[in-house]
Z-matrix of the N, CA and C atoms (Angstrom, degrees):
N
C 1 1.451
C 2 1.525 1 109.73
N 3 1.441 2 127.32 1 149.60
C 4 1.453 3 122.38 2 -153.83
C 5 2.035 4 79.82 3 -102.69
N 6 1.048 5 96.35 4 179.38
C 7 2.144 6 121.81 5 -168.74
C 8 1.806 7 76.82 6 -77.84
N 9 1.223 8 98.57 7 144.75
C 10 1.374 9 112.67 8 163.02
C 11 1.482 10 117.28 9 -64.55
N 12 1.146 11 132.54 10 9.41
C 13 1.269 12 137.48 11 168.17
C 14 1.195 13 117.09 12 -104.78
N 15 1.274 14 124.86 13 -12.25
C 16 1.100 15 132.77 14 -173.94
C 17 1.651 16 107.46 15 -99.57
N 18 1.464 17 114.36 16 -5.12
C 19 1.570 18 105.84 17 -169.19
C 20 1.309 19 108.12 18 -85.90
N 21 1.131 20 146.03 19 -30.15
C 22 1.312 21 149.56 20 175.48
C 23 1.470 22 109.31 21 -97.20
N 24 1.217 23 127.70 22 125.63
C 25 1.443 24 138.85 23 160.57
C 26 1.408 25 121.51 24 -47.46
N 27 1.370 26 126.58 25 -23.82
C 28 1.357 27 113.21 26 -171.40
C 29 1.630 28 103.81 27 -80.44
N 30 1.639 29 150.62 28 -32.18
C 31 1.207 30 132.38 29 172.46
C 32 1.470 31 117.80 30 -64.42
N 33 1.445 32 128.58 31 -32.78
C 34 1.125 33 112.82 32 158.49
C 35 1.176 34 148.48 33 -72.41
N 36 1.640 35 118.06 34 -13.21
C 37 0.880 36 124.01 35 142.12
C 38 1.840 37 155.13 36 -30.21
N 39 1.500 38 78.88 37 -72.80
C 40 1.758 39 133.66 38 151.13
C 41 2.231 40 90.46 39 -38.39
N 42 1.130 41 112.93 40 -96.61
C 43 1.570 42 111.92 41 177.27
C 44 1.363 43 113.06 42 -50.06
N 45 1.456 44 128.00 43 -12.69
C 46 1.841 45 102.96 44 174.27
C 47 1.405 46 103.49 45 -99.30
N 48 1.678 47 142.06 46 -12.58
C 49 1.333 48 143.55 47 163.50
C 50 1.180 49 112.75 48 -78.18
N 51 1.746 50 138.67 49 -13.49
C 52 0.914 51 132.45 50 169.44
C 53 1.363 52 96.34 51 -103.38
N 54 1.203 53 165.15 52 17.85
C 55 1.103 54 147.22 53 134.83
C 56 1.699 55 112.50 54 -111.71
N 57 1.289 56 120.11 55 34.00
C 58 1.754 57 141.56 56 150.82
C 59 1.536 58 98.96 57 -99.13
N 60 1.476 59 111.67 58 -58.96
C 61 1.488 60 99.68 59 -169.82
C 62 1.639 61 124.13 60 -69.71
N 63 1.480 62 114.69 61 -25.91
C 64 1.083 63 118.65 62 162.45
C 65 1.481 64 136.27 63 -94.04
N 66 1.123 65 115.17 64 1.88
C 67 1.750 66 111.17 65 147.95
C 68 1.783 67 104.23 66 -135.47
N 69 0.870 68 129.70 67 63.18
C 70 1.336 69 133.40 68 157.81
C 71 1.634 70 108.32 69 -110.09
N 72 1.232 71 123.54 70 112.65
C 73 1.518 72 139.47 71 -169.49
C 74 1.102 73 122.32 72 -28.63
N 75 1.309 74 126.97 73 -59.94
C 76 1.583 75 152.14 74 -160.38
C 77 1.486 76 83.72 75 -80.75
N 78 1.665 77 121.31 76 -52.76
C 79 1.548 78 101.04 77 -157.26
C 80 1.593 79 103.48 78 -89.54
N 81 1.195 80 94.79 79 -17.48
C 82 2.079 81 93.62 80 162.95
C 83 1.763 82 118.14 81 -48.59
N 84 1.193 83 75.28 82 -63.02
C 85 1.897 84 68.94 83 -171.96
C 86 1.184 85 118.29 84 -82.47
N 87 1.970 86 117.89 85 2.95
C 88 1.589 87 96.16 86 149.87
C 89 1.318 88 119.07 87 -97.28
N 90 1.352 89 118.32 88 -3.54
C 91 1.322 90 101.71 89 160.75
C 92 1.639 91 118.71 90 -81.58
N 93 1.521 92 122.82 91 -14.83
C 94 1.335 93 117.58 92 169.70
C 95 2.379 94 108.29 93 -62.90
N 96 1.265 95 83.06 94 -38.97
C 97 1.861 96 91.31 95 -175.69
C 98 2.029 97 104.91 96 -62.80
N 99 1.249 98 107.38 97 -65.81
C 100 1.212 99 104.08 98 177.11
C 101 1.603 100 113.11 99 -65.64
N 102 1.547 101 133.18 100 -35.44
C 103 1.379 102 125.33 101 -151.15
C 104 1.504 103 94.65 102 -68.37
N 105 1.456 104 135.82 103 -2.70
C 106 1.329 105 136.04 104 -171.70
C 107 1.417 106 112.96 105 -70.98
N 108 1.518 107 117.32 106 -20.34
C 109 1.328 108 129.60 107 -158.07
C 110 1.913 109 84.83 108 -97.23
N 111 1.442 110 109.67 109 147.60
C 112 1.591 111 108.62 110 -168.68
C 113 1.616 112 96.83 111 -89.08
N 114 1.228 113 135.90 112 -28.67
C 115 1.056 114 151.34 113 -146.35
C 116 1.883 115 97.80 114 -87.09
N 117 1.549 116 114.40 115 -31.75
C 118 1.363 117 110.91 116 -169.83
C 119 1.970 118 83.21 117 -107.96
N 120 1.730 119 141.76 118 -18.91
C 121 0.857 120 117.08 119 155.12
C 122 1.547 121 141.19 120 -56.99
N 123 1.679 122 100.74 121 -23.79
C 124 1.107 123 98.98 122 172.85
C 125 1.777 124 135.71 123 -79.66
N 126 1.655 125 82.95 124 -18.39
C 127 2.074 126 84.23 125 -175.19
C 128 1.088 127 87.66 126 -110.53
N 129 1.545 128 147.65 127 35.01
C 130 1.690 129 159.74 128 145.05
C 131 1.799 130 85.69 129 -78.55
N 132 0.930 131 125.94 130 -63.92
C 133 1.163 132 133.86 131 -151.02
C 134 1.795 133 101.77 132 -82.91
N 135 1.149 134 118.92 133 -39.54
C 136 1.670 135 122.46 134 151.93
C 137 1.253 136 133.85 135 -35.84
N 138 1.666 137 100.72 136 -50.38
C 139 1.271 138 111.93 137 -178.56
C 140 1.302 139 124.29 138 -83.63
N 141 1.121 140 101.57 139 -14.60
C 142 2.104 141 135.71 140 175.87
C 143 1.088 142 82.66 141 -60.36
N 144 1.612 143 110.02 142 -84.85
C 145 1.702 144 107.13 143 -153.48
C 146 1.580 145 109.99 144 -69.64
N 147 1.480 146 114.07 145 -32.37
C 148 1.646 147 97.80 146 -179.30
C 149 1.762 148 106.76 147 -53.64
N 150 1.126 149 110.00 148 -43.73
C 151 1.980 150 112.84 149 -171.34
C 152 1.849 151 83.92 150 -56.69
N 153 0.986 152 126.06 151 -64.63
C 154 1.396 153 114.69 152 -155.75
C 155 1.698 154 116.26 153 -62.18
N 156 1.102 155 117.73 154 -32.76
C 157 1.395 156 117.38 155 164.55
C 158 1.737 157 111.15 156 -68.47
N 159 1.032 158 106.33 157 -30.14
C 160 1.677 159 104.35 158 176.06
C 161 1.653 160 107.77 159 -79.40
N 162 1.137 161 96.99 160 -20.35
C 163 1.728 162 93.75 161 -178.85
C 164 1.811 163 106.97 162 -88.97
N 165 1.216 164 104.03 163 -52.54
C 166 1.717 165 109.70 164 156.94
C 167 1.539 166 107.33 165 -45.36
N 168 1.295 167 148.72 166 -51.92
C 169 1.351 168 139.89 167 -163.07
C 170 2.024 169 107.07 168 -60.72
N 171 1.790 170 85.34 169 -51.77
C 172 1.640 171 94.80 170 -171.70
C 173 1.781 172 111.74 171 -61.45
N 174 1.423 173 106.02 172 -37.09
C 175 1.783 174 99.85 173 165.18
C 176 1.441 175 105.95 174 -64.36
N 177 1.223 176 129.75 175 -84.98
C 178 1.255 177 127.23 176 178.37
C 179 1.542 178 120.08 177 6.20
N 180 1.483 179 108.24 178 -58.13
C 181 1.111 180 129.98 179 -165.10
C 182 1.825 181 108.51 180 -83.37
N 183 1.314 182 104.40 181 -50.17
C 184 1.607 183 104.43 182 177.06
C 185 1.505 184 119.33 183 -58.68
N 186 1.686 185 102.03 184 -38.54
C 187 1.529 186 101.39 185 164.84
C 188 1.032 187 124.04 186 -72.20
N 189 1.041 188 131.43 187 -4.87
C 190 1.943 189 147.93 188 167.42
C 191 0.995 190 96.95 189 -65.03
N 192 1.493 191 117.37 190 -86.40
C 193 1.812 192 109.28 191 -156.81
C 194 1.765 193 99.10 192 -78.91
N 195 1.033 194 120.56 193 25.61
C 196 1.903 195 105.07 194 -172.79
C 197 2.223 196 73.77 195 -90.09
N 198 1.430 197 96.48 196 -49.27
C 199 1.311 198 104.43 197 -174.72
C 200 1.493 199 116.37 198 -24.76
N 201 1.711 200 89.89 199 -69.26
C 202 1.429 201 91.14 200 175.07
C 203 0.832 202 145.09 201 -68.90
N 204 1.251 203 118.78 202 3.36
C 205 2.259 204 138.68 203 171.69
C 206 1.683 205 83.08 204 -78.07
N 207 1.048 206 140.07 205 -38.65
C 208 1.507 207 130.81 206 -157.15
C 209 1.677 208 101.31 207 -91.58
N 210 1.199 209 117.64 208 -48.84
C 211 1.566 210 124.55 209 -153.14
C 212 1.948 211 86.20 210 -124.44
N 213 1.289 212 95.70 211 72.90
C 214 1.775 213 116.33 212 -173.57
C 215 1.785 214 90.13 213 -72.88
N 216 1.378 215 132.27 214 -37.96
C 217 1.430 216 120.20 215 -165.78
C 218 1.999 217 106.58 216 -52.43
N 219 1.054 218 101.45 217 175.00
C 220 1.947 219 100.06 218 -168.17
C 221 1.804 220 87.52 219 -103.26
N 222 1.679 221 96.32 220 -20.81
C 223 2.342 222 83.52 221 -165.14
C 224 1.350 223 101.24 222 -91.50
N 225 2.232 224 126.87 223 -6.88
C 226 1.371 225 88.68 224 -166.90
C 227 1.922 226 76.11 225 -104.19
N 228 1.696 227 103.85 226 143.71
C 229 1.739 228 119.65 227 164.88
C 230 0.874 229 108.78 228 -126.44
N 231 1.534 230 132.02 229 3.73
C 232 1.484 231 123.71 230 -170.38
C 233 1.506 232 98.54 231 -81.54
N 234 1.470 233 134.13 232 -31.29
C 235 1.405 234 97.90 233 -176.64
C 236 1.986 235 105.80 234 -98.57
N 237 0.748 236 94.72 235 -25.76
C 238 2.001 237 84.59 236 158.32
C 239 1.545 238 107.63 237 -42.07
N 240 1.232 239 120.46 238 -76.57
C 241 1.697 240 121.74 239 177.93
C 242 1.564 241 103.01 240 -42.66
N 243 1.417 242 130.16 241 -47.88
C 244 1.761 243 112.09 242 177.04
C 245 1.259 244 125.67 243 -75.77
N 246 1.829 245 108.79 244 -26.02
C 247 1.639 246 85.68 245 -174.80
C 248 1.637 247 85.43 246 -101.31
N 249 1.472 248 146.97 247 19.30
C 250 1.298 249 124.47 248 127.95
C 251 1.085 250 155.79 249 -85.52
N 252 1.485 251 84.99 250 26.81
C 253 1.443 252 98.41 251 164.21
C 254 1.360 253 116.65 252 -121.76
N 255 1.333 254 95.90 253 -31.27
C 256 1.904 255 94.95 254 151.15
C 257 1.463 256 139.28 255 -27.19
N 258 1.308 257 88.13 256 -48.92
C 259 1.302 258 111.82 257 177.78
C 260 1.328 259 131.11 258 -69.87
N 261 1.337 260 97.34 259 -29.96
C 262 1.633 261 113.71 260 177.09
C 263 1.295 262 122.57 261 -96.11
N 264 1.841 263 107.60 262 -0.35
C 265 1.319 264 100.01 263 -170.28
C 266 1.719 265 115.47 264 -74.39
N 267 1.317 266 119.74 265 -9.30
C 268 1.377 267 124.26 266 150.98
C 269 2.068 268 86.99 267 103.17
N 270 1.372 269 128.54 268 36.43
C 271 1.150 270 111.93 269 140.54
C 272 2.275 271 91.45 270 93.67
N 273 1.385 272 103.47 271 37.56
C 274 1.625 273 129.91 272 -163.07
C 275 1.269 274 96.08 273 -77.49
N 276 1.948 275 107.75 274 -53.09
C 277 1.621 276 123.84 275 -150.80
C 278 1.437 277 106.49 276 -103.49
N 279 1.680 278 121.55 277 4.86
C 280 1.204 279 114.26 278 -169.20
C 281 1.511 280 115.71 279 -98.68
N 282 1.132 281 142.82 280 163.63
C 283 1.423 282 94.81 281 -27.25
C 284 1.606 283 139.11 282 -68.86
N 285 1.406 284 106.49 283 179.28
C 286 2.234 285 87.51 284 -172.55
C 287 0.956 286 103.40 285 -66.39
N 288 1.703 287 133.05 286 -10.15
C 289 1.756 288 114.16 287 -160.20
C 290 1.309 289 83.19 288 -84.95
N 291 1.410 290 167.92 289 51.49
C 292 1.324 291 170.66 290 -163.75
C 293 1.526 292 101.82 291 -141.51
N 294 1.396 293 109.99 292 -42.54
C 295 1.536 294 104.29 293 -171.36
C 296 1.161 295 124.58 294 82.45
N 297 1.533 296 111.95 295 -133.72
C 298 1.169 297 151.40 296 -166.02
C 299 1.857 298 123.55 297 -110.06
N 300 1.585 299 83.38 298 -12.78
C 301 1.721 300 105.06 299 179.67
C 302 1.745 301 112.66 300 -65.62
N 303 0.911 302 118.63 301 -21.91
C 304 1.684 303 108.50 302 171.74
C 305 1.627 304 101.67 303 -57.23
N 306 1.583 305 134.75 304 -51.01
C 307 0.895 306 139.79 305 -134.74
C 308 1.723 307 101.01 306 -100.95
N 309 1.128 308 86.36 307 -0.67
C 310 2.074 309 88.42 308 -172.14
C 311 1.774 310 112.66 309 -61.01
N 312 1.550 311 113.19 310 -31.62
C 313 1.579 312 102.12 311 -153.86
C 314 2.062 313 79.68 312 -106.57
N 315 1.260 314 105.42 313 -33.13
C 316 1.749 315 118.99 314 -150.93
C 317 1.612 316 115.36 315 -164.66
N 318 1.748 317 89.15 316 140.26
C 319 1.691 318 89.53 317 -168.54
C 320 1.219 319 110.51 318 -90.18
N 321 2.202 320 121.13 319 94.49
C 322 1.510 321 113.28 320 -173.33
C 323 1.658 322 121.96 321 -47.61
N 324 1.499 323 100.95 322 147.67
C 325 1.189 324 130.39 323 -174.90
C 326 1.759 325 115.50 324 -30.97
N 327 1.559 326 96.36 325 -58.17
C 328 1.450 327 113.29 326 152.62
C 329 1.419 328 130.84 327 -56.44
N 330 0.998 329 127.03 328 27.75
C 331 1.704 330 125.44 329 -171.27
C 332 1.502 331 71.83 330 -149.50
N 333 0.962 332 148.19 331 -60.39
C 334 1.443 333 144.63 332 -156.90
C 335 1.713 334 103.79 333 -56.55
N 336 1.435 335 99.45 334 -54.14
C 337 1.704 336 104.03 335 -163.34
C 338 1.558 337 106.89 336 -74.16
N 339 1.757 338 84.26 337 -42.42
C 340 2.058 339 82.93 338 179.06
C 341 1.495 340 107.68 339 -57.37
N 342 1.270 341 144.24 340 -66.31
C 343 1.695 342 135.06 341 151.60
C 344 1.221 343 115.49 342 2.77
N 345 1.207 344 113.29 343 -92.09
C 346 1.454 345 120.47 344 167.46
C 347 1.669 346 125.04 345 -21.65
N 348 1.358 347 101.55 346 -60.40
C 349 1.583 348 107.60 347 165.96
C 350 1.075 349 111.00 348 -58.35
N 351 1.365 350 136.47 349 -35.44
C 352 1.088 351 108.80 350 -154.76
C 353 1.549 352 101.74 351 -83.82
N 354 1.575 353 129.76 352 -44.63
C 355 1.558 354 132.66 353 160.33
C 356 1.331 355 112.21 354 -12.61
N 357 1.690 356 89.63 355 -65.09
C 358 1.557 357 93.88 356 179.84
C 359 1.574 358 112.95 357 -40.97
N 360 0.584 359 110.58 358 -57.66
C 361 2.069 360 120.69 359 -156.83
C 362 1.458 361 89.27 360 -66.15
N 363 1.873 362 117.71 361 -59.86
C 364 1.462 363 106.95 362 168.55
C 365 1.343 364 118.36 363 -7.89
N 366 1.606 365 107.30 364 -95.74
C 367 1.416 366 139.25 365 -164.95
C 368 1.855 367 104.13 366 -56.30
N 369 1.066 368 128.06 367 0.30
C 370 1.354 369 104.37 368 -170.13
C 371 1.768 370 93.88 369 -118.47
N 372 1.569 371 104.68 370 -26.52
C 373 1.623 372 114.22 371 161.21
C 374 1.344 373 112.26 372 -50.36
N 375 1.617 374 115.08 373 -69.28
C 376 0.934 375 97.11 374 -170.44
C 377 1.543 376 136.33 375 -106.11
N 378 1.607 377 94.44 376 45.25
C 379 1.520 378 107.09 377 148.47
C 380 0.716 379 128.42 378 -158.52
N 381 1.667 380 113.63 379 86.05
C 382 1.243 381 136.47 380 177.36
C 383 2.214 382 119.21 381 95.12
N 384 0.614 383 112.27 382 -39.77
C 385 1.455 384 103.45 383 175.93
C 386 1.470 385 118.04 384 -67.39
N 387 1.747 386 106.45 385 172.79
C 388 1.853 387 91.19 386 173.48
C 389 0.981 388 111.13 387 -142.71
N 390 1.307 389 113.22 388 -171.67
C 391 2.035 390 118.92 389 -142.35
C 392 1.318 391 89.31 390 -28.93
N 393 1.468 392 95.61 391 -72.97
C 394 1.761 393 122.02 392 -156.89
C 395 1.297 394 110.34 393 -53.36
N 396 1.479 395 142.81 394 -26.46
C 397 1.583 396 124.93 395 169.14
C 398 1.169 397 114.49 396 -83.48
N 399 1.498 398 123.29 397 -37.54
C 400 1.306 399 117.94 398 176.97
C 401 1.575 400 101.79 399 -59.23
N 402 1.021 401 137.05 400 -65.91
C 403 1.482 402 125.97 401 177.53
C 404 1.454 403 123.96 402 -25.24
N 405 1.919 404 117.34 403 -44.48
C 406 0.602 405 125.98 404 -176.89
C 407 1.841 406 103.69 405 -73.37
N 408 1.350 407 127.02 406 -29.41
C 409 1.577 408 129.04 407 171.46
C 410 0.985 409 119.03 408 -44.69
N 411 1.391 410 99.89 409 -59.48
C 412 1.871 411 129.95 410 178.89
C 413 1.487 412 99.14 411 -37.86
N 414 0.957 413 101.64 412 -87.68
C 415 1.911 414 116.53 413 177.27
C 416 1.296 415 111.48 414 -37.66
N 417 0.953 416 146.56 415 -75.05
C 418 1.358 417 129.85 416 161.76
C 419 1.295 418 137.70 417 -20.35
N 420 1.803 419 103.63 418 -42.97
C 421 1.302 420 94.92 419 -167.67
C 422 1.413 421 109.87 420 -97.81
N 423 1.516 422 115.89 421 12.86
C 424 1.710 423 127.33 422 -177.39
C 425 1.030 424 90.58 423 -78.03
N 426 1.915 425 108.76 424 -58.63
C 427 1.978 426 125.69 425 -166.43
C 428 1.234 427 94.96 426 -38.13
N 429 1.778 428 128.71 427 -62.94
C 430 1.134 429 126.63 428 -149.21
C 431 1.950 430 103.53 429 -74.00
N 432 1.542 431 115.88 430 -49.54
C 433 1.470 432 116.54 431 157.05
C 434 1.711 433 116.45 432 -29.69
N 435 1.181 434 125.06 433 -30.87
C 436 1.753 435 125.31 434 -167.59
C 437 1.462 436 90.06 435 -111.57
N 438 1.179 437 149.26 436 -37.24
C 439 1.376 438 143.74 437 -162.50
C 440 1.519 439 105.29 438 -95.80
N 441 1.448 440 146.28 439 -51.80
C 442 1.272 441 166.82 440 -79.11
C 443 1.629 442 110.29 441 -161.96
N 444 1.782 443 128.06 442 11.09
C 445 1.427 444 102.66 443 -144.09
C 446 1.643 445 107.84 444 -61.62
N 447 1.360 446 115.16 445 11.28
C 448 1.387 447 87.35 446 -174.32
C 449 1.806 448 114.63 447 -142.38
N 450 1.381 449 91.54 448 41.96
C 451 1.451 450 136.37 449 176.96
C 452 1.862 451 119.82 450 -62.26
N 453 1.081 452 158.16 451 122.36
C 454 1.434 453 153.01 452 146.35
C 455 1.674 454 92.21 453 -1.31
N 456 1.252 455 133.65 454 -84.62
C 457 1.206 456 146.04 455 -121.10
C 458 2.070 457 70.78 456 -82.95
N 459 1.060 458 129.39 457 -56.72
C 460 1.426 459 114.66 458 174.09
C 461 0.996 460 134.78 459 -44.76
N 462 1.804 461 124.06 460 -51.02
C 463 1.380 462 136.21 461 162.40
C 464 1.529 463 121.41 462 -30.54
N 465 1.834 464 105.40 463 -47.13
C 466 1.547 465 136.06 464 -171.30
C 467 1.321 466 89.07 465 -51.53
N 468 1.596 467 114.05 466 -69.15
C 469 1.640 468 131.95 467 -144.83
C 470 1.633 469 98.26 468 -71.63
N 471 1.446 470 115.57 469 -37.47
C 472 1.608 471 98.20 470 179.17
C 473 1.534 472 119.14 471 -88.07
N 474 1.299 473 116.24 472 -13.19
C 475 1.612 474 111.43 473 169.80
C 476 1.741 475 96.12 474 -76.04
N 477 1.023 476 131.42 475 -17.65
C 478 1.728 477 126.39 476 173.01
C 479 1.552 478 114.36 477 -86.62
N 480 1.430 479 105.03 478 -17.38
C 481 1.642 480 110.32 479 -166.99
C 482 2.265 481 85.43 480 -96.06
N 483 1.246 482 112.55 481 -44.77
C 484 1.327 483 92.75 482 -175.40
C 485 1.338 484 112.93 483 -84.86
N 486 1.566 485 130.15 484 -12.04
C 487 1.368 486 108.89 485 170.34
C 488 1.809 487 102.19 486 -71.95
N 489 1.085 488 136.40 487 -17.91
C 490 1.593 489 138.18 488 -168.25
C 491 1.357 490 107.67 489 -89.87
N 492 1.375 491 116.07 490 -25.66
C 493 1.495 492 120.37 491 161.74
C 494 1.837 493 126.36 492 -102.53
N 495 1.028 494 97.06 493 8.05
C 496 1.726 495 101.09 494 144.04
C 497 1.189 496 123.05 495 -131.11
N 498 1.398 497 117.73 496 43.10
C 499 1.344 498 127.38 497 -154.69
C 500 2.153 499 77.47 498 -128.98
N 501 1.788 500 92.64 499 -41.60
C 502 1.716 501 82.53 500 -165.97
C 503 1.904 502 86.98 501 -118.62
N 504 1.069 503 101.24 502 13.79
C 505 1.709 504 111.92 503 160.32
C 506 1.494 505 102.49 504 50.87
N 507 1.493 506 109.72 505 48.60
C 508 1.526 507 127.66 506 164.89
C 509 1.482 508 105.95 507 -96.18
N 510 0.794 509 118.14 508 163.66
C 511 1.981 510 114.63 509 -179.17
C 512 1.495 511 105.75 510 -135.58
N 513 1.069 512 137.44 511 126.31
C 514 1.457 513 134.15 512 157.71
C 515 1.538 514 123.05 513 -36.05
N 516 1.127 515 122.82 514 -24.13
C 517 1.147 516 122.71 515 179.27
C 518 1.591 517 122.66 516 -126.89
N 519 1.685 518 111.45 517 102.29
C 520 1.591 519 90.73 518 -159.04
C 521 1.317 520 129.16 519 -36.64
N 522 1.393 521 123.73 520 -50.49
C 523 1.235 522 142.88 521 -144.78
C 524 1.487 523 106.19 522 -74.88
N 525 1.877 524 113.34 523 -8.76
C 526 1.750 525 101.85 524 -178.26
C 527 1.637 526 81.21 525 -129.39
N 528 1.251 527 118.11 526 21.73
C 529 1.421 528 115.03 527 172.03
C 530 1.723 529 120.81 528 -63.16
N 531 0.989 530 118.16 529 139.20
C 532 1.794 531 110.72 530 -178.22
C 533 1.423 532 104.14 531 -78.77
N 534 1.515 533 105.08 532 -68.81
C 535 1.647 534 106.99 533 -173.02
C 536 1.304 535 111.73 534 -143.13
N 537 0.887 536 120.67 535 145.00
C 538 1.668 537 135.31 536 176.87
C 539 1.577 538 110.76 537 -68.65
N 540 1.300 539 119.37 538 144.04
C 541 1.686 540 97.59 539 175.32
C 542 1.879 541 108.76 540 -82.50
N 543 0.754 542 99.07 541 -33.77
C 544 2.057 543 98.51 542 156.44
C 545 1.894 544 106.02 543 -11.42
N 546 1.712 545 87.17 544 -88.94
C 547 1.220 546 115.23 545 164.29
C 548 1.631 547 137.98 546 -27.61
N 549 1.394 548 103.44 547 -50.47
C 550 1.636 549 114.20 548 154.85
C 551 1.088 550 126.77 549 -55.04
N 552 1.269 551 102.05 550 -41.09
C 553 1.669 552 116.59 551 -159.71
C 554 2.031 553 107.77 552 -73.79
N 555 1.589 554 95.43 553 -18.78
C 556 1.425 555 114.61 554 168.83
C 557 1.514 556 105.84 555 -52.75
C-alpha cells in the first residue's frame, strides 16, 4: 500500500511546483529582482502560507481516512482525531529521534491547528458533509487562523487552546508557565 500522501495527486504535485518555482534559475532571480518590492513580498508570502495550509489540510486528511480503513467501527475516533492531527502538524516531530521535545516548554502553533483541523474535519464528516467540503472547511479555516489573528474563528481557538493548556498545565508562554509535563511526570 503506497504512504497516505502519496494517494492523491494533488500534494505531490502542490511540492514539485513549489520546489520548480523556488529554485529554478531564471525564476530565482526574478523573483530575487521583483521580491524587493514589499507589495509582491507580501502576497509571495500569502501564497506561501495559503499552499502550506492546503498542503497541511491534504495530510491531515489522508491520515484521517487511512485511519478509518483501519479503525472501520463508527464509536472508536480517537485515533483518526490523533493521527490527524499528526499529520497536519506540518513536519513538528521530525525527526522521531526528537520525540516529544517540541512540546516540553509550549504547545507549537502547528500541533494546535492541525488538532483543531482535524475535529473540524471529524465533526463536519460526520454530520452530513463530504470528504471534499470538509477539506475544503479545514483549509479555510487554517487560511483564516494564519491570515486573521484577530478573527472570531481566533478568539474560539484560544479560549479552547487555554482551557487545553491548563487542563495539561502547559502555558503559552514559558516564563508564566507553571509546569512542564516533563516536570509533572517527575
Amino acid at each position: 500500500k503506497p504512504c497516505a500522501l502519496f494517494k492523491r495527486p494533488e500534494p505531490i504535485v502542490t511540492l514539485t511546483l513549489a520546489w520548480l518555482l523556488y529554485n529554478t534559475s531564471h525564476l530565482s532571480s526574478i523573483r530575487t529582482s521583483v521580491g524587493s518590492i514589499k507589495v509582491v513580498q507580501h502576497l509571495w508570502y500569502m501564497v506561501c502560507a495559503a499552499s502550506f495550509e492546503v498542503f497541511r489540510v491534504a495530510n491531515l486528511t489522508a491520515w484521517f481516512q487511512q485511519s478509518r480503513l483501519v479503525y472501520n467501527d463508527p464509536g472508536v475516533y480517537w485515533p483518526s482525531l490523533i493521527l490527524g492531527g499528526l499529520g497536519g502538524c506540518g513536519g513538528v516531530f521530525m525527526p522521531l529521534s526528537k520525540g516529544l521535545s517540541p512540546l516540553e516548554n509550549n504547545i507549537p502553533y502547528n500541533v494546535r491547528t492541525a488538532f483543531l483541523g482535524s475535529c473540524l474535519y471529524y465533526a463536519s464528516t460526520r454530520y452530513g458533509a463530504s470528504s471534499d467540503e470538509s477539506r475544503v472547511v479545514v483549509a479555510l479555516v487554517l487560511i483564516l487562523l494564519r491570515f486573521l489573528p484577530n478573527s472570531a474563528v481566533t478568539s474560539t481557538m484560544s479560549l479552547i487552546d487555554s482551557f487545553l493548556s491548563s487542563l495539561l498545565g502547559v502555558s503559552e508562554h514559558p516564563k508564566t508557565r507553571t509546569k512542564t509535563m516533563k516536570e509533572k511526570l517527575k
